[in-house]
C-alpha positions, 0 to 999 in steps of 0.5 A: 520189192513191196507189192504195189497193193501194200504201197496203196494200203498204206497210202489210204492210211495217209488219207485217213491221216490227213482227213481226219485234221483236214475235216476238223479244221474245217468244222472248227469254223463252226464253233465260232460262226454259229454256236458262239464261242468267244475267241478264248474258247476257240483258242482253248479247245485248239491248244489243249488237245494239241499239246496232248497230241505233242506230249503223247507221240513220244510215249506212243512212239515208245511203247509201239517200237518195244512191243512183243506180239505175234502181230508185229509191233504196230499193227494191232495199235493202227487198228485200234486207234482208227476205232478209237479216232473214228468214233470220238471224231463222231461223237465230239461233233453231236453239238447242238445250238440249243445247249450253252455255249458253256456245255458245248464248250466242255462236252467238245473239249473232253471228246477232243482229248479221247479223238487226239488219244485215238490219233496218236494211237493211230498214227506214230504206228503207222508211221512206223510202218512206212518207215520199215516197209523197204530197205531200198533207198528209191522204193523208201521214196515211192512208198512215201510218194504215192502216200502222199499223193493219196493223202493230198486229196484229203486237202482237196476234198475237205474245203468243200465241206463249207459248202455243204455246211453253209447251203440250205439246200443241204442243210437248214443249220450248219452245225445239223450238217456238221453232225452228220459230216462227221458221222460221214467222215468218222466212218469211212476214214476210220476204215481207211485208218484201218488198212495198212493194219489189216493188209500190210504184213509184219513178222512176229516181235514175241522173242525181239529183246525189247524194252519191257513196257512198264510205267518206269520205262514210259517214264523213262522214255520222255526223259530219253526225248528231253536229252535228244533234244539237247543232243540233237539241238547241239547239231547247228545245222538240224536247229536252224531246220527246226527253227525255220519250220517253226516258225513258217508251219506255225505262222501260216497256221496261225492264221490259216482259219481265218481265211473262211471268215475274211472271204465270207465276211469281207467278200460277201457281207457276213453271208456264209451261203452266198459265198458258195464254192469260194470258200472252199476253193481257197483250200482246194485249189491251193492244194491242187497248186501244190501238188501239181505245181509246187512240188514238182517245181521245188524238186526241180529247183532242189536238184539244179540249184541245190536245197538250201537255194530252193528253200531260199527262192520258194519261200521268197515266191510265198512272201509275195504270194502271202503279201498280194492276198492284202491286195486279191481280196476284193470285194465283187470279184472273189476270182482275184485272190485265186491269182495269188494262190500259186505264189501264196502255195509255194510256202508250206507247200515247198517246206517239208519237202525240202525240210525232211530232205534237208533233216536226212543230210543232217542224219548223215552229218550226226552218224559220221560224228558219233557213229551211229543211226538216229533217225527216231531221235531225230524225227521225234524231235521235229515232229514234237516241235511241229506239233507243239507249234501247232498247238501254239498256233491255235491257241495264238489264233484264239486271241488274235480273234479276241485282240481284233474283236471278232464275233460270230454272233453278231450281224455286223463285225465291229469295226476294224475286226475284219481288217485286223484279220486281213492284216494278220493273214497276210503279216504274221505268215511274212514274219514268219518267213522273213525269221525262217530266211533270216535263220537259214541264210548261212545253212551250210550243208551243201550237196558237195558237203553231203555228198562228201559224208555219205562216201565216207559213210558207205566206206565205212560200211564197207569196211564193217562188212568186209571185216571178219568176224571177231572169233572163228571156226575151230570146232573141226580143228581143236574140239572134235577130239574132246569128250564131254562128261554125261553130267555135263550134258545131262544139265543141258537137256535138262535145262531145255525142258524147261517153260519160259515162266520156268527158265525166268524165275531159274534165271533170277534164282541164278543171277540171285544167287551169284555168279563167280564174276562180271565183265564190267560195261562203264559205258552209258547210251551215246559214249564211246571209247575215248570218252571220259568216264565219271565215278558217278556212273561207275557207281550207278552200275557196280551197285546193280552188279555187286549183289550178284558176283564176288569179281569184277573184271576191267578193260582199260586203265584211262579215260576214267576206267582206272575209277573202276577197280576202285569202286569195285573195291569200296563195295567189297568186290574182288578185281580183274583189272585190265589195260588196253594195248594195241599197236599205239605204243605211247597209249600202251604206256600211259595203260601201264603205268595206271595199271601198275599204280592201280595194283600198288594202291591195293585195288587189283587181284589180278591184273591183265596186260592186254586183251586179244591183241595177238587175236587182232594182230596189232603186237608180236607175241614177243612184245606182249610177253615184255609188257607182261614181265614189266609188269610183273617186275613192277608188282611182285607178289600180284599175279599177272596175266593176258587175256585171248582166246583159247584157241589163240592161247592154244597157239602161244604156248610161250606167252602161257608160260609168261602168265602166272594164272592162264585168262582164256575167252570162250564163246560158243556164238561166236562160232555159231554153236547153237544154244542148246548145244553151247554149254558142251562146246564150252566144256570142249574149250575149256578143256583144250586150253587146259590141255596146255596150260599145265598146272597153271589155273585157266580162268574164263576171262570172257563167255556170254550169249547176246539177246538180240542182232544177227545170227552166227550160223546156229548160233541165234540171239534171243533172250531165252537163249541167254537165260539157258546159257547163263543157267548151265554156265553158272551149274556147270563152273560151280560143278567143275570149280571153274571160276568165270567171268559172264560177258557182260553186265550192261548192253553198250551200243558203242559195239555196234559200230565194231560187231553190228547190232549183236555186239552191242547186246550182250548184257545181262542188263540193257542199257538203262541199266534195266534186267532184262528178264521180267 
């Protein structure tokens, strides 16, 4: 369980969060009431920034998931971006009347790009934060809960800022009170921003096998966004989320700000003092409304009537409250438009509780389709979508002031501008709506439906945790009566000696100089096995692979991996060419016979019937034995082989027999040798499968060590532990003249659904085709 402390340390993070936006919009009024600037001005300073905002989170976003420190990856970043945003949220608001509007103009947009530098900073870490606080379903809920109900608050207290800024009693000028507001407002909630840094624990990320933060990298993570977009927007459900939030988040906000100039100029005649506490109470109550009302009718609704219904009715509660403000706002009797607030509130204030529910179902949906978690993917696109919105928003609120004429320096507001505001405050958040209901009326995802995916999803899950682990114990069985050569040992210890700057630059001389050869890994981010290899891609990786081996080894002779040994050929490269058979027969001869016409072109120094077929026990020894003599009756003069494990090996002496060279996997993780040790068990293996392999060659088929995932007994992933497995590996069969094959070359998420996270990092080089060691 999370301390209740940690939950409320967060939660004034989310103060900080929503006041820091709340404050300045509030102060933006300022801008355009007393130091001048046209609506283009007003548009600018609200679009630009924003658009930055929009473009940076995914970079942010990058560089905190990817950061190795003993603080945690997002701490550090917290802290500094509530410096950062606490003083540019200071310094942007020092404007004064007695400047041009000009050099007001410049001076407040170049301080809104350091302030929304310092909130991108602040605030995807943080997020980040709450998202990894607990693993518990419900606790997840009360975290985000009492966040946001400390956060609220911010909606609550800000809108009383106008009567600060615009009583005399306060203050002689609203842009003096402005200044020392903000003053205010950077302190106290830069601290706020400050606390979940400074309070909320994280465990060290100085051996995580992360992406390196290079600029190559950041680059590459924006283009990793723009194919999510494509990925994610290929799901119909999830684009009609982001759509009907577009569209009603960005109506509203549009014209949120117009609702200061309609109740002081429509009101009260233009008097910004005599409006008094109205003013803020547009915003106030409205937030109140929503917190005490709105959301817990919306979730009552939710879970009687379903989400789509809720999302239907509330936001039809709104159109009648967005359409009644045409009709409340009466001059001499400001109280009337408090009446629509309660119906005015159900609009925003439904949507992203409903949405981001909406948005976790559709996570399911997309798992059960591709078999894995996307919440990042996901959540960045949305969000971007938000805020990009947003920016379009402000910007849009910048000409409608232009197209209606409205001027805050004038005394009296030309004609027809304050009703021009009136009629697109209570219009355009309308259209919005009616757009969003419109996209959302054939929303499929029903609660049966959900339901229905998530079962299929927890039997999955239960299913990956009941099976075994891919390889078992048999160090007591098989290996303690083996005996280890002293050189062998010596190479061990030696290379444990070793600095981590050392064992880097041994580990690229290693891997510079070669090793005898790789288990190719074809398959790029979101593939799965079945999906259609291009030669494009095939080419993309061999060219990393070939300056560093002599051999590559295949698996499979279909869906485009029959491309492989060809590739591998063009470049000089000598093959081990594999097909795939398990207990599909019909697919067992489709293998086959590509891999015969593989060997027959020329393309295959070895071939492989199959691979640890007899370890999953999906074919009888017998069986693979014939699939072995069909082939080599096929290919006379090539040699052919089958690829398990030693101590499966050890046990089929028969099938031996059948090989004319003996293939052998050994993995020391696997059975939960730890590393320091792992290079002396693999001896061991080795010599037991030569035990009984008489004078036929024994090659390592597979041996390898994953940077990252779960632990097997003391076997742990980690970098470091890669970088000595694959040293003593390459010492040790260049010592004894023992040719192996180093698993694998490219990381390959798909094995994640097979062997959890450590089955899926496993290569020398990640998935974007990055070496791992820098």
């Amino acid at each position: 369980m999370v301390p209740y402390r940690h939950k409320i340390a967060f939660g004034m993070g989310m103060l900080a969060n929503q006041m820091f936006p709340a404050a300045l919009g509030i102060f933006m009024v300022v801008l355009v009431q007393n130091l001048g600037f046209p609506g283009w001005m007003w548009g600018i300073v609200y679009f630009l920034p924003r658009v930055l905002d929009a473009v940076t989170d995914p970079i942010m976003g990058f560089i905190s998931d990817n950061t190795r420190s003993r603080f945690g990856r997002r701490r550090q970043y917290v802290i500094t971006g509530a410096v950062i945003m606490g003083v540019a949220f200071t310094i942007m608001w020092q404007l004064y009347a007695e400047n041009s509007v000009n050099y007001n103009f410049g001076y407040f947009l170049l301080w809104s790009f350091a302030f929304y530098i310092g909130l991108t900073i602040f605030s995807v870490p943080y997020v980040a934060i709450g998202y990894e606080m607990s693993d518990y379903f419900h606790e997840r809920t009360e975290i985000m809960a009492i966040a946001q109900w400390i956060g609220q608050w911010a909606w609550v207290i800000a809108p009383w800022f106008w009567v600060i800024m615009y009583d005399p009693a306060w203050f002689p000028t609203a842009e003096e009170a402005t200044r020392e507001l903000a003053i205010w407002v950077g302190v106290i909630f830069a601290l706020c921003a400050m606390i979940p840094g400074l309070f909320i624990p994280s465990k060290s990320t100085v051996n995580e096998d992360y992406e390196p933060l290079t600029f190559a990298n950041i680059g590459r993570s924006l283009k990793e966004i723009l194919r999510g977009f494509k990925e994610a927007f290929s799901s119909v459900p999830f684009r009609k989320l982001c759509i009907a939030t577009f569209f009603i988040f960005n109506a509203f906000n549009t014209v949120a700000g117009f609702s200061f100039f309609i109740i002081v100029w429509y009101l009260f005649g233009g008097d910004a003092g005599e409006a008094g506490i109205w003013t803020p109470l547009f915003g106030s109550a409205g937030a109140l409304v929503t917190t005490f009302l709105v959301i817990p009718i919306v979730a009552r609704m939710s879970r009687k009537l379903g989400k789509k219904n809720a999302f239907m009715i509330a936001q039809t509660i709104a159109l009648f409250g967005y359409a009644s403000l045409w009709f409340l706002f009466v001059p001499g009797k400001p109280w009337m438009f408090l009446l629509a607030l309660p119906f005015h509130s159900f609009g925003i204030g439904s949507l992203f509780v409903l949405m981001m529910s909406m948005t976790a179902d559709v996570i399911d949906i997309d798992e059960l389709k591709y078999g894995k978690r996307r919440e990042g993917i996901f959540g960045a696109i949305y969000w971007y979508m938000v805020k990009f919105g947003f920016a379009i928003a402000g910007g849009l609120s910048g000409v409608i002031l232009t197209v209606v004429g409205f001027d805050g320096n004038l005394s009296v507001q030309p004609e027809g501008a304050i009703t021009g505001l009136r009629l697109f405050f209570s219009a355009l958040p309308m259209f919005g709506t009616l757009v969003a209901l419109w996209v959302m009326r054939d929303y499929d995802v029903t609660e049966e439906k959900a339901d229905e995916v998530r079962k299929i999803l927890d039997a999955r899950k239960s299913e990956k945790e009941a099976a075994p682990a891919p390889y078992f114990y048999q160090k007591d069985r098989l290996l303690s009566m083996i005996s280890v050569d002293p050189e062998v040992k010596a190479i061990a210890a030696e290379i444990d000696q070793l600095s981590i700057k050392k064992l880097r630059n041994i580990f690229k001389e290693s891997l510079n100089s070669g090793i005898h050869g790789f288990c190719f890994s074809p398959y790029l981010e979101g593939q799965n096995l079945g999906d259609q290899l291009t030669r494009e891609q095939i080419e993309k990786r061999m060219k990393i692979v070939a300056p560093h081996t002599k051999w590559v080894r295949s698996f499979s002779c279909t869906d485009g991996n029959e491309l492989i040994p060809e590739v591998a050929k063009e470049m000089g490269l000598k093959t081990l060419v594999g097909a795939w058979i398990d207990d599909n027969l019909e697919v067992n001869e489709k293998e086959i016979e590509n891999l015969i016409k593989i060997a027959k072109a020329g393309h295959a120094d070895i071939v492989a019937v199959g691979n640890e077929c007899l370890l999953r026990g999906e074919l009888s020894k017998d069986k693979v034995i014939a699939y072995i003599q069909k082939v080599k009756d096929a290919l006379p003069g090539v040699m052919v082989s089958y690829v398990d494990t030693y101590y499966q090996l050890h046990q089929s002496p028969d099938v031996i027999e059948a090989c004319d060279v003996v293939l052998a996997n050994c993995y020391p993780f696997w059975e939960g040798y730890d590393a320091n040790h792992s290079s002396v068990y693999l001896t061991k293996m080795y010599e037991v499968i030569k035990e009984v392999a008489g004078n036929k060659k024994v090659i390592i088929a597979e041996t390898g060590w994953p940077t990252y995932g779960k632990s097997v007994d003391q076997a742990e992933p980690s970098i470091e532990n890669m970088m000595k497995y694959f040293i003593r590996l390459k010492k040790w069969s260049e010592l004894e003249e023992i040719e192996v094959f180093y698993f694998s070359s490219f990381d390959e998420s798909w094995k994640a659904r097979h062997e959890g996270d450590v089955g899926a990092r496993w290569g020398i080089w990640n998935k974007n085709e990055q070496l791992k060691v820098n």
